[in-house]
Legacy VTK file of the C-alpha trace (Angstrom):
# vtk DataFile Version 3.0
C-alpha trace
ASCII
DATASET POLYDATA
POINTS 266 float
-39.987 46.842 -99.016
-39.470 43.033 -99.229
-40.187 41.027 -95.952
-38.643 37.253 -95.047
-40.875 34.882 -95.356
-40.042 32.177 -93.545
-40.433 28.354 -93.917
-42.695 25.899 -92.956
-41.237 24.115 -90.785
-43.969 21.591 -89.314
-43.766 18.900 -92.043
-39.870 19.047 -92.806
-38.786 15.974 -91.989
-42.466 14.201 -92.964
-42.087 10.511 -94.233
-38.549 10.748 -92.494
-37.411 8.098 -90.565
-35.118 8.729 -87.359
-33.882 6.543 -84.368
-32.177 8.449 -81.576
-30.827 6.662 -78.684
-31.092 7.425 -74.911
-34.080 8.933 -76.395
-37.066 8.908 -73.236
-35.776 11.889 -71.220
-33.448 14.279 -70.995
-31.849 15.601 -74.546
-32.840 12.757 -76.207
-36.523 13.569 -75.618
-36.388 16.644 -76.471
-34.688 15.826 -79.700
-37.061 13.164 -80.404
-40.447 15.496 -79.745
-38.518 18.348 -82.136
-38.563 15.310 -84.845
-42.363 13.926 -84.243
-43.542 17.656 -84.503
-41.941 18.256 -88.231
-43.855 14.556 -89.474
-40.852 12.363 -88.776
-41.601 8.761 -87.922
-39.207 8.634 -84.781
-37.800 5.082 -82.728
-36.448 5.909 -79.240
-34.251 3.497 -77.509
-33.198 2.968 -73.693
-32.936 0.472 -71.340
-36.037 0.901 -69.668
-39.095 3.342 -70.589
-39.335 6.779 -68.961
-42.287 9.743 -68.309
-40.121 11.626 -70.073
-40.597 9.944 -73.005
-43.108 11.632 -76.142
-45.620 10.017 -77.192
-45.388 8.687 -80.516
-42.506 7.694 -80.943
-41.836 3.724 -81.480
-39.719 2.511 -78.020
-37.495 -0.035 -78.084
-36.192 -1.794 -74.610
-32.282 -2.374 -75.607
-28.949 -1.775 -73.562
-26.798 -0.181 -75.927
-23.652 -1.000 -73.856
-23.460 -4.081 -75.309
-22.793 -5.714 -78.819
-25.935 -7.747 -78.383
-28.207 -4.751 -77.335
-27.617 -2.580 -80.485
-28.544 -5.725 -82.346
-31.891 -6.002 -80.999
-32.737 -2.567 -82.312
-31.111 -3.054 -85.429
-33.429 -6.305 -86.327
-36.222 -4.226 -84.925
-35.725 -0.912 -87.485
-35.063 -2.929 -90.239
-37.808 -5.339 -89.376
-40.549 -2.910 -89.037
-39.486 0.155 -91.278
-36.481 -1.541 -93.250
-33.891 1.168 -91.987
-34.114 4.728 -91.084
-32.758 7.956 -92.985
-31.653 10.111 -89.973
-29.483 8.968 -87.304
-29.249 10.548 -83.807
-26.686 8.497 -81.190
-27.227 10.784 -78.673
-26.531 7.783 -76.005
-24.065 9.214 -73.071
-23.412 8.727 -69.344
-20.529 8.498 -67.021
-21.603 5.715 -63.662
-18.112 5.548 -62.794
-17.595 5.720 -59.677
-16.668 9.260 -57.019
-12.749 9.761 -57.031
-9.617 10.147 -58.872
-8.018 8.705 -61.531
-6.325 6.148 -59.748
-10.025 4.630 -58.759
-11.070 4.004 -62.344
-10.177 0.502 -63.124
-10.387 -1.450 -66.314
-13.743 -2.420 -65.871
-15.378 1.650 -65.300
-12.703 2.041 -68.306
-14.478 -0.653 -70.635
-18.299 0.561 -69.446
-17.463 4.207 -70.425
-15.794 3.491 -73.721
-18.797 0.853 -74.446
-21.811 3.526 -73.506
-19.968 6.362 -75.239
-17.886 5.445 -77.949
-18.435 1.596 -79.115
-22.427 2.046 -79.208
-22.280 4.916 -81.860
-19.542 3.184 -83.427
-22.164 -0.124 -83.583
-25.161 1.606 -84.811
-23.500 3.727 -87.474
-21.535 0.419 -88.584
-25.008 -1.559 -88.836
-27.295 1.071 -90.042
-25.175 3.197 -92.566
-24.753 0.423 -94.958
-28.567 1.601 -95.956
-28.433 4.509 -96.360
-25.533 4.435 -98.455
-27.740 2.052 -100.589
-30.062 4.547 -100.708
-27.374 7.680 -101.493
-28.340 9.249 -98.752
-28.812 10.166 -94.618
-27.532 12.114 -91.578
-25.859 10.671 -88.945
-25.600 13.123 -85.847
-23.446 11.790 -82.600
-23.864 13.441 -79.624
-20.987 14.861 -77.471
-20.203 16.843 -74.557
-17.835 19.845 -73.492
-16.089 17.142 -71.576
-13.755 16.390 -73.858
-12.742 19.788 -74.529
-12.547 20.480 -70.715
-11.505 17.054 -69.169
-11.477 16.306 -65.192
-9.194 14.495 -63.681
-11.639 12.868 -61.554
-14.566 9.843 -61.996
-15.624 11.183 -65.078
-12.048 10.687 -66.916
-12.910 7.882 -68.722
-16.016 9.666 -69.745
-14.316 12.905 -70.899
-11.711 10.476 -72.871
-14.363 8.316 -74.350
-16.125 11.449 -76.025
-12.386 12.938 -77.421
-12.634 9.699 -79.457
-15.839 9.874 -80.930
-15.099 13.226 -81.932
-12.203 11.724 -83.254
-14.490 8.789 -85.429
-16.877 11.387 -85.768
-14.716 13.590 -87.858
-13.233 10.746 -89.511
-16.375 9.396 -90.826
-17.877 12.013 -92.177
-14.785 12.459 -94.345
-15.311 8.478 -95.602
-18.839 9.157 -96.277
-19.208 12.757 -97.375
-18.615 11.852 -101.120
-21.436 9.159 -101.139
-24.007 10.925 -100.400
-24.004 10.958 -96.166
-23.584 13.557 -93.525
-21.921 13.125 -90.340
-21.701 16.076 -87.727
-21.702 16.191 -83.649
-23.058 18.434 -81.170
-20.936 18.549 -77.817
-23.589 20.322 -75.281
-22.237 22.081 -72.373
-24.328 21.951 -68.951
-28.139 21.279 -70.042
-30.432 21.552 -67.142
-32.087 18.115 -67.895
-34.265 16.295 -65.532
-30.712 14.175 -64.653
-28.810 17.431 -63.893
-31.977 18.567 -61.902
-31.562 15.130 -59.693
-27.840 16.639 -58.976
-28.830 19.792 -58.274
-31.222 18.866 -55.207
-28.876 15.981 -54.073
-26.404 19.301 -53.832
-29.350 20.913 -52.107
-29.934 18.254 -49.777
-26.202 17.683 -48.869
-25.390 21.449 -48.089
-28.722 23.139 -47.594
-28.528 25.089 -50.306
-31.157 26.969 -52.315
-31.547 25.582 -56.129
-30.056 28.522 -57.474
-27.457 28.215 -55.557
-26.927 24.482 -56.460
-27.707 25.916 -60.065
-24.737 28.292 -59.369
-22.291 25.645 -58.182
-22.424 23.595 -61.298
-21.904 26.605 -63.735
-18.748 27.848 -61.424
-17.523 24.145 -61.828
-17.336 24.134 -65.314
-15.649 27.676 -65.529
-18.931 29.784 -65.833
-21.677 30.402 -68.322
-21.124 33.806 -70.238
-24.873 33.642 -71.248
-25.472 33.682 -67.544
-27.772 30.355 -67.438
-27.752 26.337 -68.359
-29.109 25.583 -71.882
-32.351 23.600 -72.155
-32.903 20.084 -73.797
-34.786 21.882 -76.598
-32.123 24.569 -77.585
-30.246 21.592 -78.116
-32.888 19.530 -79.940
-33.508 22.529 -82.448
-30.297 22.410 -83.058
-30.009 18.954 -83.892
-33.407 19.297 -85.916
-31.731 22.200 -87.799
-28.469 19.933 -88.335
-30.171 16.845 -89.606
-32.088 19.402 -92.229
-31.607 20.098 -95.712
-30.776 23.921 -94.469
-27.538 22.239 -93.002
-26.649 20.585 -96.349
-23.340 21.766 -96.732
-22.535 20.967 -93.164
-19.929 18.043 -92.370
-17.724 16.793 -90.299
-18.151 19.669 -87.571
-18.488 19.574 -83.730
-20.571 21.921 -83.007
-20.294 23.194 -78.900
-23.411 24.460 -77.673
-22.428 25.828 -74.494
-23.530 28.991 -73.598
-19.982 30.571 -73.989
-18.240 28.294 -71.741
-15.655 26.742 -73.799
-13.097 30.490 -74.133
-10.790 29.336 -76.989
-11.218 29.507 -80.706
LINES 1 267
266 0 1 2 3 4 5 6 7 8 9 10 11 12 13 14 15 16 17 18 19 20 21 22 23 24 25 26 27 28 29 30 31 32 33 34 35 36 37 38 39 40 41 42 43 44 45 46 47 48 49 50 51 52 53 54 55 56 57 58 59 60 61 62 63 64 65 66 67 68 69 70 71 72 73 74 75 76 77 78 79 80 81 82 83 84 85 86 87 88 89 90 91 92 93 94 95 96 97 98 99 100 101 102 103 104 105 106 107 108 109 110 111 112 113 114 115 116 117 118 119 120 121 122 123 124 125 126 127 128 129 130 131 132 133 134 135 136 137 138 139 140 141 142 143 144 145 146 147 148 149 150 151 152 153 154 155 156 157 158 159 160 161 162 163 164 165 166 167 168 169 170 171 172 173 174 175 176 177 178 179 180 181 182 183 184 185 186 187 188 189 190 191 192 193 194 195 196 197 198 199 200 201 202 203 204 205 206 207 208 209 210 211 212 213 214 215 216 217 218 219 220 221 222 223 224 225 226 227 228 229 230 231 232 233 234 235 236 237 238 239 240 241 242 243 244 245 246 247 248 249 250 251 252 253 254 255 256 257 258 259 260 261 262 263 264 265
């Protein structure tokens, strides 16, 4: 009887090199961590340093909301490792803020489309360039359910902001496909980071609830979880991991929705 044998995984991505943004807690930890423990040399970026963060991995102090933050981590990769292979813009927030529509004005408008679309768009446009010299890389933007399942309230311009980078996303995997790069995203449902944790007991503290039942509310919000639970930041990050690996070689231009069951259609 033949068994499976199955790979090594701890040194698949050794003498890599791979920047992932918003990359000290949350997802972007966890992603980061799932790279450092399969030999990848890994650069984190955010605008300040968290305890979240792993250690090892290079951290760079940069607001990515702005043209002049991504390049200070540009001159910084290509400074110190002359530019990366791998590719993770997992950067994403809404800070808009509590209402409807009517209260996001052109300013909450121009945050959420620089945070969310424009600093992807920025890295990819700086850092691609080398790896097509080099005929090869990954480039892996993170998403969200939100633009499959848009609100009508604060986080609008969030929601609208991530359509579009599925949008880019798609379309620049097509432009790059042939010459060697691949270009995927990942559009998480509800992750129970250390962020949706800091909801959760605000919930708690505003209606005395338990944190299952604040755990509860959010799921209900968003339709329900078939699975029955949140995911965590490192079903997510193995994902990525597996997405940015040679076993995903023939993967490209996808958006891939990691959410439990939430989003119904097909």
């Amino acid at each position: 009887m033949q068994t499976t044998q199955l790979r090594d995984l701890s040194s698949e991505f050794q003498s890599k090199r791979v920047l992932v943004s918003g990359g000290t807690r949350g997802m972007g930890a966890a992603i980061a961590s799932r790279f450092l423990a399969s030999g990848a040399q890994v650069a984190i970026t955010a605008r300040k340093l968290s305890e979240e963060a792993p250690t090892g991995a290079v951290f760079i102090e940069a607001d990515l909301g702005t043209p002049a933050g991504v390049e200070d981590i540009v001159k910084r990769i290509e400074s110190s490792w002359n530019g990366i292979d791998i590719l993770i813009n997992n950067l994403g927030a809404s800070e808009a803020p509590r209402g409807d529509f009517s209260t996001l004005d052109d300013e909450v408008w121009r945050a959420a489309l620089d945070l969310n679309l424009l600093a992807p768009v920025r890295l990819d446009r700086a850092l691609v360039p080398g790896m097509l010299a080099r005929g090869n890389g990954v480039v892996i933007h993170i998403g969200s359910i939100a633009h499959i399942l848009p609100e009508s309230g604060a986080t609008l311009a969030y929601s609208a902001a991530k359509g579009a980078l599925r949008t880019y996303s798609k379309g620049l995997a097509l432009s790059l496909a042939s010459r060697g790069l691949r270009v995927n995203m990942v559009s998480p449902g509800f992750i129970e980071t250390s962020g949706a944790r800091e909801q959760m007991a605000q919930y708690q503290d505003a209606r005395g609830a338990s944190l299952e039942g604040a755990r509860q509310r959010i799921m209900d919000l968003i339709g329900g979880i078939p699975l029955g639970r949140p995911g965590h930041p490192e079903e997510v990050a193995e994902f990525v991991a597996f997405l940015a690996s040679d076993r995903a070689s023939f993967a490209v231009g996808m958006d891939c929705v990691l959410d439990g069951g939430t989003i119904r259609t097909v």
